[in-house]
LOSE-255257 format. One line per 4 residues: their letters; for each residue x, y, z of C-alpha. Coordinates in Angstrom, 1 decimal, always signed. Layout:
BEGIN
A	X Y Z ~ ...
***
This chain:
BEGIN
XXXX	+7.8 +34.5 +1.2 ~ +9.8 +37.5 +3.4 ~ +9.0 +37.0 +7.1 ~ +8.7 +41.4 +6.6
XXXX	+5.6 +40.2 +4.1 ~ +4.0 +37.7 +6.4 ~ +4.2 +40.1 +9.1 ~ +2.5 +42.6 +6.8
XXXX	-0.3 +40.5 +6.6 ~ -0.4 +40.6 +9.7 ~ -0.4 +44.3 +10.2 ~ -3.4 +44.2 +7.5
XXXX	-5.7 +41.9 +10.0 ~ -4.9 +44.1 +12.7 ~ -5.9 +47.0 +11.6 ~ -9.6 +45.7 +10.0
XXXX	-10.2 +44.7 +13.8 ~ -8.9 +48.1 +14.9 ~ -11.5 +50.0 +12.2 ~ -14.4 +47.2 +13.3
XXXX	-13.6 +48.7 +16.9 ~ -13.9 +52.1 +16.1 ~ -17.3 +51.4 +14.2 ~ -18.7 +49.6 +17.2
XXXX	-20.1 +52.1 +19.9 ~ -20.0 +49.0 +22.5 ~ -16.2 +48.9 +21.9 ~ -14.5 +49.5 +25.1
XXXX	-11.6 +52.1 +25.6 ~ -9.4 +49.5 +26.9 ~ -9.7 +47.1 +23.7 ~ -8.7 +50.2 +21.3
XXXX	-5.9 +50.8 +23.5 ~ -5.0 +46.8 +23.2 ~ -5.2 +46.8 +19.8 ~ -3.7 +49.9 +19.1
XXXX	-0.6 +48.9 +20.7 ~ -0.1 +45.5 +19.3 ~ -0.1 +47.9 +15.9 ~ +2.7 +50.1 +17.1
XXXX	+4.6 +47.0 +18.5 ~ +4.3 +45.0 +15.0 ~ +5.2 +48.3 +12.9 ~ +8.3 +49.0 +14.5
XXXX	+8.8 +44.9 +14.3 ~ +8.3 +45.3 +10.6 ~ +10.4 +48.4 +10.2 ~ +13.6 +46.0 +12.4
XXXX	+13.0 +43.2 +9.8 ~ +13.1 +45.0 +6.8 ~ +16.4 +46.7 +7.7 ~ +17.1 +42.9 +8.5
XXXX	+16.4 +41.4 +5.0 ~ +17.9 +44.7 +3.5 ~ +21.2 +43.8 +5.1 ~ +21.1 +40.5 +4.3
XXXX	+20.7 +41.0 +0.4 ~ +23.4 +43.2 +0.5 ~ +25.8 +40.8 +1.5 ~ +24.5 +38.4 -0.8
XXXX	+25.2 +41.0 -4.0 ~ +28.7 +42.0 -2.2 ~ +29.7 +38.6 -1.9 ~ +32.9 +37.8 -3.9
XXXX	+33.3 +34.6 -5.7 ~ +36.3 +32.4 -4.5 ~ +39.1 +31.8 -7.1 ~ +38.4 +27.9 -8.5
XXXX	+41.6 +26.1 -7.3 ~ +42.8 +22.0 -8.0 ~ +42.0 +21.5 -5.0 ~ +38.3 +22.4 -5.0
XXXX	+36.9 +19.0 -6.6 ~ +37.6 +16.7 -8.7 ~ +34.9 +18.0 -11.6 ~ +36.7 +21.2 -11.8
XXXX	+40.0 +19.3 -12.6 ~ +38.4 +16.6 -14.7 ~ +36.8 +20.1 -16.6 ~ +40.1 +21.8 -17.6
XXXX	+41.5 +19.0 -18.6 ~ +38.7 +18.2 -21.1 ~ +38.9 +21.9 -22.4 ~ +42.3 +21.7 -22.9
XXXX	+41.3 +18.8 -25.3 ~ +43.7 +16.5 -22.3 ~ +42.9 +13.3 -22.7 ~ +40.5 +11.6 -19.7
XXXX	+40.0 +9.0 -17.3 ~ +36.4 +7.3 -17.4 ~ +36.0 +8.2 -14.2 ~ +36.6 +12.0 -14.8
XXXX	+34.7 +11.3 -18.5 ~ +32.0 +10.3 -16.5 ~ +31.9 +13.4 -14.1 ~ +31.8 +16.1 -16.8
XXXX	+30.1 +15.1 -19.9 ~ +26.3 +15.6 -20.9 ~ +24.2 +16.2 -23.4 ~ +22.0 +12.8 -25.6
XXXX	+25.3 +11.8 -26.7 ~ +27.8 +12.9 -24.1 ~ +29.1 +15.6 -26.7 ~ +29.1 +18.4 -24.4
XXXX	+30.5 +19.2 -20.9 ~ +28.5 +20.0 -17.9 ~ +30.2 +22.8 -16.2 ~ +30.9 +21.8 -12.6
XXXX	+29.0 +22.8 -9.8 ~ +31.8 +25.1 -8.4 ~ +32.2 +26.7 -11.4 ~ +28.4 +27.0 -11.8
XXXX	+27.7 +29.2 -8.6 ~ +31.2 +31.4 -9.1 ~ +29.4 +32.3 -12.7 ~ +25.6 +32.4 -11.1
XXXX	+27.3 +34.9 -8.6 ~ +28.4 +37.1 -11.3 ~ +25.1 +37.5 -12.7 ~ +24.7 +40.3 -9.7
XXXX	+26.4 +42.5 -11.4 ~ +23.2 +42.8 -14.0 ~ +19.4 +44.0 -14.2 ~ +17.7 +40.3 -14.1
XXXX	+13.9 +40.1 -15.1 ~ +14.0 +36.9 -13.3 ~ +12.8 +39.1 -10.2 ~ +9.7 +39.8 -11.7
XXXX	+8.3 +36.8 -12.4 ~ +7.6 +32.9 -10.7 ~ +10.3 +30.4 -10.3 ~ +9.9 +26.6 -11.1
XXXX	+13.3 +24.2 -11.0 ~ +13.2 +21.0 -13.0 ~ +15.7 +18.9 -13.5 ~ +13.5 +17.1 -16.8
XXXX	+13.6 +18.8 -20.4 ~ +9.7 +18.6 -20.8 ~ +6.9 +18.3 -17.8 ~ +4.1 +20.0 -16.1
XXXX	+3.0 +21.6 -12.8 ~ -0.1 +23.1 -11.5 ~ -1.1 +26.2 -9.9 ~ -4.0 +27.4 -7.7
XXXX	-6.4 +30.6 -9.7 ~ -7.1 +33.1 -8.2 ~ -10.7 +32.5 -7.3 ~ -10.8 +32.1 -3.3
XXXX	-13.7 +30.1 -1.5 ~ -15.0 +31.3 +1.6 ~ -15.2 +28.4 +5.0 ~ -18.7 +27.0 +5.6
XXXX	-20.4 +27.7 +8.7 ~ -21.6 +24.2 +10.1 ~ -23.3 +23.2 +13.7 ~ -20.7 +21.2 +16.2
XXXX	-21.4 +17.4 +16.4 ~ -22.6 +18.1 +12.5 ~ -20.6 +16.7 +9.7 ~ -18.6 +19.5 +7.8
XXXX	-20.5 +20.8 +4.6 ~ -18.0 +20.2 +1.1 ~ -16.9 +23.6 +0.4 ~ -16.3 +24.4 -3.5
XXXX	-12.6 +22.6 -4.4 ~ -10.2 +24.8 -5.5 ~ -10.0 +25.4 -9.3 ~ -6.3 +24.1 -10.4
XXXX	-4.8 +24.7 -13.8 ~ -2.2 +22.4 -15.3 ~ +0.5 +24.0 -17.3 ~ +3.4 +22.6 -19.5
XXXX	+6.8 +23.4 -20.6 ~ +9.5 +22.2 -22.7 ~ +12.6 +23.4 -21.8 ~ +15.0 +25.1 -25.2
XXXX	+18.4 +25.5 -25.8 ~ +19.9 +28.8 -25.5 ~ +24.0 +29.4 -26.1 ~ +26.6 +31.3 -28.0
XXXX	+30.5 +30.9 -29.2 ~ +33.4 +32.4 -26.7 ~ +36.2 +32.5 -29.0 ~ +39.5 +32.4 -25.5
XXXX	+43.2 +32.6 -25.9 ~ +44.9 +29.9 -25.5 ~ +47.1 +30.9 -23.2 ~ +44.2 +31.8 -21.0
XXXX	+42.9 +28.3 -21.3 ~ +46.1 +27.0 -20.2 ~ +46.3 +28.7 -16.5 ~ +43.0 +28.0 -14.8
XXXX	+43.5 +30.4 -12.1 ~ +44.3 +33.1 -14.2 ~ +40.7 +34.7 -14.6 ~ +38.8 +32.1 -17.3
XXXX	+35.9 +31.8 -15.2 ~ +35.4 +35.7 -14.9 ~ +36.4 +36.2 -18.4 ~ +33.7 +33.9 -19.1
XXXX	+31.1 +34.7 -16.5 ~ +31.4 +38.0 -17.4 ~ +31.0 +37.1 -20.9 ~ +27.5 +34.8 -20.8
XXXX	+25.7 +36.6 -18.3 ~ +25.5 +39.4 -20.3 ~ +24.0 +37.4 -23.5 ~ +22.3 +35.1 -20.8
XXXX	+20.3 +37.5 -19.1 ~ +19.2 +39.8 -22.3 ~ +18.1 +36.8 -23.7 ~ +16.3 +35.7 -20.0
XXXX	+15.2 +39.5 -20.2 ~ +13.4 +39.0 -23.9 ~ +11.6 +36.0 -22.9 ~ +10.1 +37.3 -19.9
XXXX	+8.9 +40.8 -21.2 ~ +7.3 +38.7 -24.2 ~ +5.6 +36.2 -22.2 ~ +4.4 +39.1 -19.9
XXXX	+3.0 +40.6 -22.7 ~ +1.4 +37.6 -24.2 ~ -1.9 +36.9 -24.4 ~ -2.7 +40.4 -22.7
XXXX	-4.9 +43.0 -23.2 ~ -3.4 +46.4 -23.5 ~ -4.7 +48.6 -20.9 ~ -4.7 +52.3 -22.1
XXXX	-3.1 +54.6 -19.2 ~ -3.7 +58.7 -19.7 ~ -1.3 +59.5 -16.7 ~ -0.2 +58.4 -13.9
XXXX	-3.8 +58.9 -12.2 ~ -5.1 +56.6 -14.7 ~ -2.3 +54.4 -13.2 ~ -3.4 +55.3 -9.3
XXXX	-6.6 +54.9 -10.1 ~ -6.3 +51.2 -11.9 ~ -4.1 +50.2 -9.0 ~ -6.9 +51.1 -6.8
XXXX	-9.4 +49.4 -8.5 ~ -8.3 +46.7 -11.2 ~ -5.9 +45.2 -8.5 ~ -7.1 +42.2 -6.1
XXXX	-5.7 +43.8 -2.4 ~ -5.0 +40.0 -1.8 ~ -1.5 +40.5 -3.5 ~ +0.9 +41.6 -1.3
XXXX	+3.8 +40.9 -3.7 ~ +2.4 +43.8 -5.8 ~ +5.2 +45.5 -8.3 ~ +5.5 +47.9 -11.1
XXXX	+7.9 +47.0 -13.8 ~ +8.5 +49.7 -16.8 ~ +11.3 +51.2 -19.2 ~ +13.5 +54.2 -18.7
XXXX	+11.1 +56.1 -20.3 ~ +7.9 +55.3 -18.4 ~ +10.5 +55.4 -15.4 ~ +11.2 +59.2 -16.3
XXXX	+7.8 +59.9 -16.8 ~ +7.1 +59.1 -13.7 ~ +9.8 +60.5 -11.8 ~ +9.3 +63.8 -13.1
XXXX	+5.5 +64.4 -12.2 ~ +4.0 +65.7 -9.3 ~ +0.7 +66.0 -7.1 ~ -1.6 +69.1 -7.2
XXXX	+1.2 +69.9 -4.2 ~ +4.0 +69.7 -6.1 ~ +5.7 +67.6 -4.3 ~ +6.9 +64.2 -6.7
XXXX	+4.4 +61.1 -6.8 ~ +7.2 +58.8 -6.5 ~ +7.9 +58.1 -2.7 ~ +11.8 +56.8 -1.7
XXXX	+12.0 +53.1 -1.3 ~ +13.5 +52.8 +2.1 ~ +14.8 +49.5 +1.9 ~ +16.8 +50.6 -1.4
XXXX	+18.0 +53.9 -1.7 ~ +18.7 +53.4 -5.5 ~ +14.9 +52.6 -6.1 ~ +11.4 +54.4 -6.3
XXXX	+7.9 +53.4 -4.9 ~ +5.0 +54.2 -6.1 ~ +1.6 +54.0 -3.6 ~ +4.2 +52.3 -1.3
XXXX	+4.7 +49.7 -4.2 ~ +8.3 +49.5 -5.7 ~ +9.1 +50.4 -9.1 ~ +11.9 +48.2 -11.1
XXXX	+13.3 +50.4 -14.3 ~ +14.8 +48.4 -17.0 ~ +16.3 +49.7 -20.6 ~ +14.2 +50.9 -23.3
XXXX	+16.4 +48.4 -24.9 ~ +15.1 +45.2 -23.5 ~ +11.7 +47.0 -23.5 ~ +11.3 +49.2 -25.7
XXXX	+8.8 +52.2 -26.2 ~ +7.1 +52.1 -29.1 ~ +5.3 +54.7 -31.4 ~ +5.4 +56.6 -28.2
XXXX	+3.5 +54.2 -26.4 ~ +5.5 +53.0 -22.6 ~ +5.3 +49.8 -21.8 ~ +4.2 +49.2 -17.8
XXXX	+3.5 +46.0 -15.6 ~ +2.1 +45.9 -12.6 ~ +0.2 +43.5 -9.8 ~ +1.9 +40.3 -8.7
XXXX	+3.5 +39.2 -12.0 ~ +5.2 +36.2 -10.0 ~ +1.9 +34.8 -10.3 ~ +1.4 +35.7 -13.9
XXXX	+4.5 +34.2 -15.1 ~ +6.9 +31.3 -14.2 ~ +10.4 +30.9 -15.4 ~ +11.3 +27.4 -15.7
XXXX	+15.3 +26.8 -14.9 ~ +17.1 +23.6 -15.4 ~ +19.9 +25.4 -13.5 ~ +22.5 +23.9 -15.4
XXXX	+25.1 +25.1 -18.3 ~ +27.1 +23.0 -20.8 ~ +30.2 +23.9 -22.7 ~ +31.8 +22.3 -25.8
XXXX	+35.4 +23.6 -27.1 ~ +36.4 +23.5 -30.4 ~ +40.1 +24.9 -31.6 ~ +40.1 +24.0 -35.7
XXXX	+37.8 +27.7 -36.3 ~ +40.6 +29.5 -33.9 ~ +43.7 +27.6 -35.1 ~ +45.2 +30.3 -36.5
XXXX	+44.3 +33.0 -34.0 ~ +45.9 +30.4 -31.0 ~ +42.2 +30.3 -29.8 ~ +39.7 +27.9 -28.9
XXXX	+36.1 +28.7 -29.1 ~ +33.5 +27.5 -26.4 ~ +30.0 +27.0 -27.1 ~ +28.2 +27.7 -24.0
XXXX	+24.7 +26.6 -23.3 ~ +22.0 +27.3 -20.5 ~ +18.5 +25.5 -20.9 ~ +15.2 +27.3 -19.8
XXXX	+11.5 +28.1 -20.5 ~ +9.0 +30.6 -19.2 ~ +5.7 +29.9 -19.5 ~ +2.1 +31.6 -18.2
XXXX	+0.4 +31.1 -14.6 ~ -2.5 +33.2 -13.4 ~ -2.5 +36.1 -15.9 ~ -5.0 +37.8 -14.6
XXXX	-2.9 +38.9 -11.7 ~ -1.3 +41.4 -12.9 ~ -2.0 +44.2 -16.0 ~ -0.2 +45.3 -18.8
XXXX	-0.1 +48.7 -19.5 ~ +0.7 +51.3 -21.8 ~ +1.4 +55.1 -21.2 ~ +1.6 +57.4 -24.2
XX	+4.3 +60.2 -24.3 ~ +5.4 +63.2 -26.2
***
């Protein structure tokens, strides 16, 4: 969790002690003043640390990835060698293969983050939901629902009452293939440094994360009621109401169109319902909750009808990542073109939490 959220949370307990103050005519001038000032002190602390964590991400998505050298490890050499179909050493054989029969090549960890680091450059649905690494193709995990037990009041020398246990629900996955053909020039091939890993990069992460993208939007929508939205009222209103204000992680997710929609409406004032988001000047918020716009292709409007999520989908959903990628080459079905063709593979699953944290929605338009 952001320290910004945790001191949020924070904020939020100060301020129910500053309105129980304010209700109590025994409450003393000096305490309101007390409290009032550790607000101020832990809002401007707030504002410091998200221009902190703002900065921070930024030179995470500006980083550039360092050229893959010789030099860098010995899986990176052992891994152009095997794509060049050079013959190996059981040592390197033994660094780079995978797969139940050590047909395919596990792409080194080097070459891994370079290609992970190019994934920046693209709208990833990954965002909106949980994250759960496993390095196993089929297991299990548990998570918490969100029914919340209150502490038991109990005498001192007394023993402690048993308070309800929490209500755990196991969950499964079984993580699936996912890859596609490369067809690469030869020549390319041949000379390491000479942009394979960008050509590539460039190249999966575009099928990687629409696929990714597909999944998540369809597990999000499994298994869920439809919630009919009139306007974006309807939406306030739900938000107000339909929304446990234990979430802090609360976010709206919808297409270009619902995205328009909204941006283009305003209060009986005039003035627009959609607020800057001051940690991201290329973003919207919403009731001071942030709005992620994605393409009507990868979620598509239909019959009129926008699709919109919104509560803490990282507790409704949980993307499952082996975080690792094989490759296989194969030159016979490029012989004549003097290419070889890579089959690249990424393994994953997504699977449901606690759906009932978050609402799926649908706006109608014109």
């Amino acid at each position: 969790m952001l320290k910004s959220i945790e001191m949020k949370q924070e904020l939020e307990t100060l301020n129910k002690k500053a309105k129980a103050l304010l209700e109590n005519k025994e409450a003393k001038l000096e305490e309101i003043q007390a409290v009032n000032s550790e607000i101020e002190i832990l809002q401007a602390k707030i504002s410091v640390q998200e221009k902190i964590e703002a900065d921070e991400k930024a030179a995470i998505a500006n980083k550039v990835p360092e050229p893959v050298n010789r030099s860098q490890s010995d899986e990176v050499v052992a891994f152009y060698k095997a794509l060049r179909g050079e013959k190996l050493t059981d040592i390197e054989n033994a660094l780079v293969t995978g797969g139940a029969n050590g047909e395919n090549l596990i792409i080194p960890q080097d070459i891994h983050t370079q290609i992970t680091e190019l994934r920046r450059q693209y709208k990833s649905a990954r965002m909106l939901v949980g994250s759960y690494p496993t390095t196993t193709l089929t297991g299990s995990f548990v998570y918490e629902d969100g029914t919340t037990t209150e502490l038991t009041n109990f005498t001192d020398g007394a023993d402690i009452p048993d308070s309800d246990e929490p209500k755990f629900n196991n969950v499964s996955y079984a993580i699936k293939d996912y890859g596609s053909i490369l067809p690469v020039s030869n020549r390319l091939l041949q000379n390491e440094a000479g942009g394979l890993v960008p050509y590539l990069g460039k190249w999966f992460n575009r099928k990687a994360i629409r696929t990714e993208n597909k999944k998540i939007f369809a597990q999000l929508k499994a298994g869920k009621t439809v919630k009919a939205l009139a306007d974006w009222k309807a939406l306030k209103s739900s938000l107000n109401k339909d929304m446990d204000p234990a979430f802090v992680d609360v976010i709206i997710a919808t297409n270009q169109d619902g995205f328009d929609y909204l941006d283009s409406a305003m209060d009986s004032t005039g003035r627009p319902i959609l607020q800057p988001n001051p940690t991201d000047a290329t973003k919207k918020m919403f009731m001071g909750y942030p709005v992620e716009v994605f393409s009507n292709t990868e979620l598509p409007t239909v019959a009129k009808k926008v699709p919109i999520f919104y509560g803490s989908t990282q507790d409704g959903v949980t993307f499952v990542d082996r975080n690792q990628m094989y490759i296989d080459a194969s030159e016979h079905a490029g012989f004549k073109k003097n290419q070889t063709l890579l089959r690249v593979i990424e393994q994953f699953d997504v699977i449901d939490a606690d759906k009932a944290s978050y609402i799926y929605g649908e706006f109608t338009i014109a």
